[in-house]
C-alpha positions as CSV (number, residue, x, y, z in Angstrom):
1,X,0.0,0.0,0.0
2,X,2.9,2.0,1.0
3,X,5.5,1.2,-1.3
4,X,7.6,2.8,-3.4
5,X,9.6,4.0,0.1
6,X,10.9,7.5,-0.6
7,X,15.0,8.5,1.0
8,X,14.5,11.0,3.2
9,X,16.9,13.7,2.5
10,X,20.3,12.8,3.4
11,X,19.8,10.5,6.0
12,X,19.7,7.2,4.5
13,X,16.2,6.4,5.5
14,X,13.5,5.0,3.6
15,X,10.0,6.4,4.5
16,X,6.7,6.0,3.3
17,X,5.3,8.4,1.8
18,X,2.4,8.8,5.0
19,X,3.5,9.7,8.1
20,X,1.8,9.2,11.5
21,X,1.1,13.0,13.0
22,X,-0.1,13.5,16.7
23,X,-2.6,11.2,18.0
24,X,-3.3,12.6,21.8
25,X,-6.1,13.4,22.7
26,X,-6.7,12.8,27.3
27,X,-10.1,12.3,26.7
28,X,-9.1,8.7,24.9
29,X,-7.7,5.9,27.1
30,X,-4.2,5.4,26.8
31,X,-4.6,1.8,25.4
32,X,-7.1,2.9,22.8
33,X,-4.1,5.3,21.5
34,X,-1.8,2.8,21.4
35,X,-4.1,0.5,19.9
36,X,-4.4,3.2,17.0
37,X,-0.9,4.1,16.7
38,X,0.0,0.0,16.3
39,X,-2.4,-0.3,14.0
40,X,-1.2,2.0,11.7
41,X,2.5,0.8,11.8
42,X,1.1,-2.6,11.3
43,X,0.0,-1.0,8.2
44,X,3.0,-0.3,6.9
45,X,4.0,3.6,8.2
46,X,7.2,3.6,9.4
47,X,7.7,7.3,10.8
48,X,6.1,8.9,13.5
49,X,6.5,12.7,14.7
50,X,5.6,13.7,18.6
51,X,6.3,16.5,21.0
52,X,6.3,17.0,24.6
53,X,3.7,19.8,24.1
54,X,1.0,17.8,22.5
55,X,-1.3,17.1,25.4
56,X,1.5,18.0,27.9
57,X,3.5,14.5,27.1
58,X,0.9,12.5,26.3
59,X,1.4,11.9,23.0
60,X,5.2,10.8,24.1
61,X,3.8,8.3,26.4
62,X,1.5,6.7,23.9
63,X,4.4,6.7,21.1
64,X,6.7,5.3,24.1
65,X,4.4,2.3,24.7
66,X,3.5,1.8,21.0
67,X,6.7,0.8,20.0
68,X,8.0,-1.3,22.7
69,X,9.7,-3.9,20.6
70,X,9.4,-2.3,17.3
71,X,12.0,0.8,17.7
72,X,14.2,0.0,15.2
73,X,11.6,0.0,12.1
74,X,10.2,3.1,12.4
75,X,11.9,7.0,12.5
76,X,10.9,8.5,15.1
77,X,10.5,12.7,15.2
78,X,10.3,14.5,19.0
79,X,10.9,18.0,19.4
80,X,11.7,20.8,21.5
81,X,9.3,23.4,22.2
82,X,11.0,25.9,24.4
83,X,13.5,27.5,22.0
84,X,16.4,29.6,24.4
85,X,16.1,27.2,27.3
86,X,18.8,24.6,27.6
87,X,18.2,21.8,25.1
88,X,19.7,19.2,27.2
89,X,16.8,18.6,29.7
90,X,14.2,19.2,27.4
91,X,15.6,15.9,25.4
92,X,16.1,14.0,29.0
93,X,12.9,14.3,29.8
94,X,11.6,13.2,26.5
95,X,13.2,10.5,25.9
96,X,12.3,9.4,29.6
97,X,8.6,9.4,28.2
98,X,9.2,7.8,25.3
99,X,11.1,4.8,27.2
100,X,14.0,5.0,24.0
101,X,17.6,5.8,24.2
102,X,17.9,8.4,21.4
103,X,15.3,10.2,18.5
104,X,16.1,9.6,14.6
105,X,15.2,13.7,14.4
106,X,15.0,15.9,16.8
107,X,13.6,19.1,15.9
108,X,13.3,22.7,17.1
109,X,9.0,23.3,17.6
110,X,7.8,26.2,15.6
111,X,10.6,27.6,15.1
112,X,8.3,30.8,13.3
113,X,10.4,34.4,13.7
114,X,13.4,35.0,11.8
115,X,14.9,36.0,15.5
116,X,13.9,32.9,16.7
117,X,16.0,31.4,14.3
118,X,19.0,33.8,14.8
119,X,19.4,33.1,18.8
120,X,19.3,29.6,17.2
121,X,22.6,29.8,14.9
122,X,24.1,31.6,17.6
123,X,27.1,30.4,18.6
124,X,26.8,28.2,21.7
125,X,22.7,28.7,20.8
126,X,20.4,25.7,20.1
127,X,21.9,24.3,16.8
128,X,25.0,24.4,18.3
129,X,23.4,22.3,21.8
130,X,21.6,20.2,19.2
131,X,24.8,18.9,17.7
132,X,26.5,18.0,20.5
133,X,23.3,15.5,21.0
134,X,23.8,14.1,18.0
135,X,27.6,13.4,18.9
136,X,26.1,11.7,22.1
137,X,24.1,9.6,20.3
138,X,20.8,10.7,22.0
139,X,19.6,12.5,18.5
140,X,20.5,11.2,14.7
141,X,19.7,14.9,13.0
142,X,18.3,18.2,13.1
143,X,15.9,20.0,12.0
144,X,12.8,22.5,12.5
145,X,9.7,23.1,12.1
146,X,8.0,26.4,11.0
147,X,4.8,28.2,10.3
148,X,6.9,31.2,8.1
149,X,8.3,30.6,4.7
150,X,11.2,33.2,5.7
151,X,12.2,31.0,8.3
152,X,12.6,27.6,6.5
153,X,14.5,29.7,3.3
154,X,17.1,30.9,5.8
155,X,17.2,27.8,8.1
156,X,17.9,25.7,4.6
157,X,20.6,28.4,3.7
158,X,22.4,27.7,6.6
159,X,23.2,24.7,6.0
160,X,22.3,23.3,9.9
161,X,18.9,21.1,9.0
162,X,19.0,17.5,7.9
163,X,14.8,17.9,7.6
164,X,12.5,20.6,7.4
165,X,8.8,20.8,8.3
166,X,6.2,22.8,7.4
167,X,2.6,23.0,6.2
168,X,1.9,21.9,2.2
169,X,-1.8,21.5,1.0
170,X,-5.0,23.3,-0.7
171,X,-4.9,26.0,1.6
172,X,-0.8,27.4,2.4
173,X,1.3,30.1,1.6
174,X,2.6,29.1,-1.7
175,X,6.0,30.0,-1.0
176,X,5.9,26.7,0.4
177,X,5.0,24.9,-2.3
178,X,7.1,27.3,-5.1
179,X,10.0,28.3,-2.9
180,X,10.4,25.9,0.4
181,X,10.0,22.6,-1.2
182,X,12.2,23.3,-4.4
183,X,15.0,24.6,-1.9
184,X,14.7,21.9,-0.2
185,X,15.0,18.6,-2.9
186,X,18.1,20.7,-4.2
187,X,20.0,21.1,-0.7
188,X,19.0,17.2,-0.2
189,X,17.7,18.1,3.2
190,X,14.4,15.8,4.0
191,X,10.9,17.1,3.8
192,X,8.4,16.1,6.4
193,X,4.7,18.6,5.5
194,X,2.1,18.8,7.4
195,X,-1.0,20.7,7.7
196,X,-3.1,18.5,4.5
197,X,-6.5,19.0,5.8
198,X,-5.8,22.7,6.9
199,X,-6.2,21.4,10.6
200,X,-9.5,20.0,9.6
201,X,-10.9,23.2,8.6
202,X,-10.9,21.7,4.6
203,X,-12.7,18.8,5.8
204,X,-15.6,20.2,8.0
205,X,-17.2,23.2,10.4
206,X,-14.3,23.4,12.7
207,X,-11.9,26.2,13.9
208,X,-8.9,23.4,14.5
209,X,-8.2,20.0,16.2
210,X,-11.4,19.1,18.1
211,X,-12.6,22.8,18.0
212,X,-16.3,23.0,16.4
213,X,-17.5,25.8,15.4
214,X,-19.2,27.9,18.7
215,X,-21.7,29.1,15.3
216,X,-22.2,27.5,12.3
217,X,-23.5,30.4,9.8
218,X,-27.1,28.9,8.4
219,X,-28.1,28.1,4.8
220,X,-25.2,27.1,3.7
221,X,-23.9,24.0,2.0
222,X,-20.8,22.2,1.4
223,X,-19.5,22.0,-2.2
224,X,-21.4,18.6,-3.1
225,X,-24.5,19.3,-1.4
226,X,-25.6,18.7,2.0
227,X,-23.0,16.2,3.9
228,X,-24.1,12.8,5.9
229,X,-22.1,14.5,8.8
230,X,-24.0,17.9,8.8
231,X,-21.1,19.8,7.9
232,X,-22.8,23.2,6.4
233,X,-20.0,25.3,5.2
234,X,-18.1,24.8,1.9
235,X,-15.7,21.2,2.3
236,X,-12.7,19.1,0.6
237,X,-13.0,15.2,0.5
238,X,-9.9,13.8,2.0
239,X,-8.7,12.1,-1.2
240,X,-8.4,15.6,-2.5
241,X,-6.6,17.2,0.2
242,X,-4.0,13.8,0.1
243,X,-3.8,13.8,-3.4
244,X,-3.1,17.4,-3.2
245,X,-0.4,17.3,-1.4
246,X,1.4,14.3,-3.0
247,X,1.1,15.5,-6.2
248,X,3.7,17.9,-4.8
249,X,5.7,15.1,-3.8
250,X,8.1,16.0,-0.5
251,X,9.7,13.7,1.3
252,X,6.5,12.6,3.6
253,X,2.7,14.0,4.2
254,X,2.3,13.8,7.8
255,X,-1.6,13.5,8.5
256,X,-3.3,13.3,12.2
257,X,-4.7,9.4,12.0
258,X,-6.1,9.6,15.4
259,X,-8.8,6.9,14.7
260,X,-9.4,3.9,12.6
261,X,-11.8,5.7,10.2
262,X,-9.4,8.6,9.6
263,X,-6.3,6.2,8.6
264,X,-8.5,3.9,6.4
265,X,-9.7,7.3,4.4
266,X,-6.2,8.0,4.4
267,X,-5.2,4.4,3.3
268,X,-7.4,4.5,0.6
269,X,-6.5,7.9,-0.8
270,X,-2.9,7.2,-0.8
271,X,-3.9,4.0,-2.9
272,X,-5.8,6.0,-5.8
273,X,-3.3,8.2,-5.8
274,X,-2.9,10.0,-9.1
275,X,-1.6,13.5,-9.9
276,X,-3.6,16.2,-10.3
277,X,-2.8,18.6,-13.3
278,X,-1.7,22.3,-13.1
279,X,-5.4,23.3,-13.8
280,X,-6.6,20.7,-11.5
281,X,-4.1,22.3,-8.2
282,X,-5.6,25.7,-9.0
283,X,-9.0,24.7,-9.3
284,X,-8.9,22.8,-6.1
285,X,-7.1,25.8,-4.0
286,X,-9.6,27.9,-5.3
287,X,-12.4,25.7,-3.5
288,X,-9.7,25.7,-0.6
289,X,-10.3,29.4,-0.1
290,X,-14.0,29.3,0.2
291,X,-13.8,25.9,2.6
292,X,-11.5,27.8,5.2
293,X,-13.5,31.1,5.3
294,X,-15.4,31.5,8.9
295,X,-13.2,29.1,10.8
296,X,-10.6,31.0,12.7
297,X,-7.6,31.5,12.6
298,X,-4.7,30.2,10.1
299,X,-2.0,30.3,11.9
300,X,0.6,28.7,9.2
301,X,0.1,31.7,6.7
302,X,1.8,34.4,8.6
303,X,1.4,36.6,5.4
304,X,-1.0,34.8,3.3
305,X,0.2,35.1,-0.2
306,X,-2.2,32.2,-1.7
307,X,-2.2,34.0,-5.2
């Protein structure tokens, strides 16, 4: 289902082409996210990205007990979300939650102002903490994640990323899509994009993960009609948004698969797979813009240029 596996970037691993985003969510018994997490790398996905911010750890834990005798199949993403504090303990206390003795990529968390990103290159700063993990063995690479074109351009520039994450779909920045990614495949520095259902906004009346709409505006319809879910405001299908987003090809399209229905949708996009044409892209980010409208914030288009 999964196959061809693609390299990803320079470091020698071969992913599939779906990865396994967050999956936390304290109002699910642990074992019911382990259950979902195993069931997807019993499908076939082989990396999974975490952070000790999603659901304050939780999402560590369940990735920690998922792959209790399975570590060595899978590349496993963690993160550090606190920027300018001392990297060391951040990673300790993480990879005390996930129960392993080293990440495949760690990865500095939003990493979305270009000062930000300077403090990071500093000498002695975070890039510089980061490699001496790597020499420790507790990290393989580096990397960030980002929410601002700007950033990723001058993060690939300098030459201190092994993979790069950030948003690629209907509804982004295109500087993503026409400047990021391109950067990116020629540098050989991985590509891990996120953000295919808009946060679920393309999909359904939602303002973000498990955020429905307070108000729903009345009389309106999705695109094909009337949905069996009630959804009222204009909507994507999933195999759209997936096909979307591997028709641009990176490295990996991480998607949230939090429950069995959401990775079989998934599944079975990624198996029709075909490309969509030039006039096809445009035509579907056209629809993008209308299914996003009314449902908060976008907070991965800091200057939306979706022209």
């Amino acid at each position: 289902m999964f196959s061809p596996y693609r390299e990803l970037g320079r470091t020698g691993f071969r992913t599939t082409r779906l990865g396994i985003g967050d999956l936390a969510d304290r109002a699910v018994p642990l074992e019911r996210c382990v259950a979902t997490l195993r069931r997807a790398l019993d499908a076939g996905l082989n990396l999974i990205d975490t952070a000790p911010n999603y659901e304050d750890g939780y999402s560590e834990e369940i990735v920690g007990e998922a792959l209790h005798g399975r570590r060595e199949q899978v590349f496993l993403i963690d993160k550090i979300d606190h920027l300018h504090e001392p990297l060391a303990p951040q990673l300790e206390q993480s990879l005390r939650r996930l129960r392993v003795e080293h990440v495949d990529l760690l990865v500095f968390h939003a990493c979305s102002k270009t000062s930000d990103l300077a403090r990071l290159l500093e000498s002695g700063g975070g890039f510089e903490q980061m490699r001496r993990e790597v020499a420790r063995g507790r990290a393989r690479f580096r990397g960030i994640s980002s929410h601002d074109p700007e950033v990723l351009l001058a993060a690939l520039r300098s030459g201190t990323c092994d993979v790069v994450m950030f948003p690629l779909g209907p509804f982004v920045d295109r500087r993503y899509e026409t400047e990021v990614l391109p950067l990116a495949r020629q540098l050989g520095v991985g590509t891990v994009c996120f953000k295919t259902f808009g946060a679920g906004k393309l999909l359904g009346d939602t303002e973000g993960y498990q955020r429905p709409l307070a108000q729903r505006p009345r009389g309106k319809l999705s695109s094909g009609g009337a949905a069996p879910d009630g959804a009222l405001l204009p909507r994507l299908s999933v195999e759209e948004c997936v096909r979307y987003t591997l028709t641009l090809d990176p490295d990996v399209a991480l998607l949230g698969l939090s429950f069995p229905n959401e990775q079989d949708a998934a599944w079975a996009a990624a198996r029709a797979f075909t490309p969509f044409a030039p006039d096809e892209m445009e035509a579907l980010r056209a629809r993008a813009r209308l299914a996003i409208q009314e449902k908060g914030e976008v907070w991965w288009n800091p200057t939306p240029r979706l022209a």
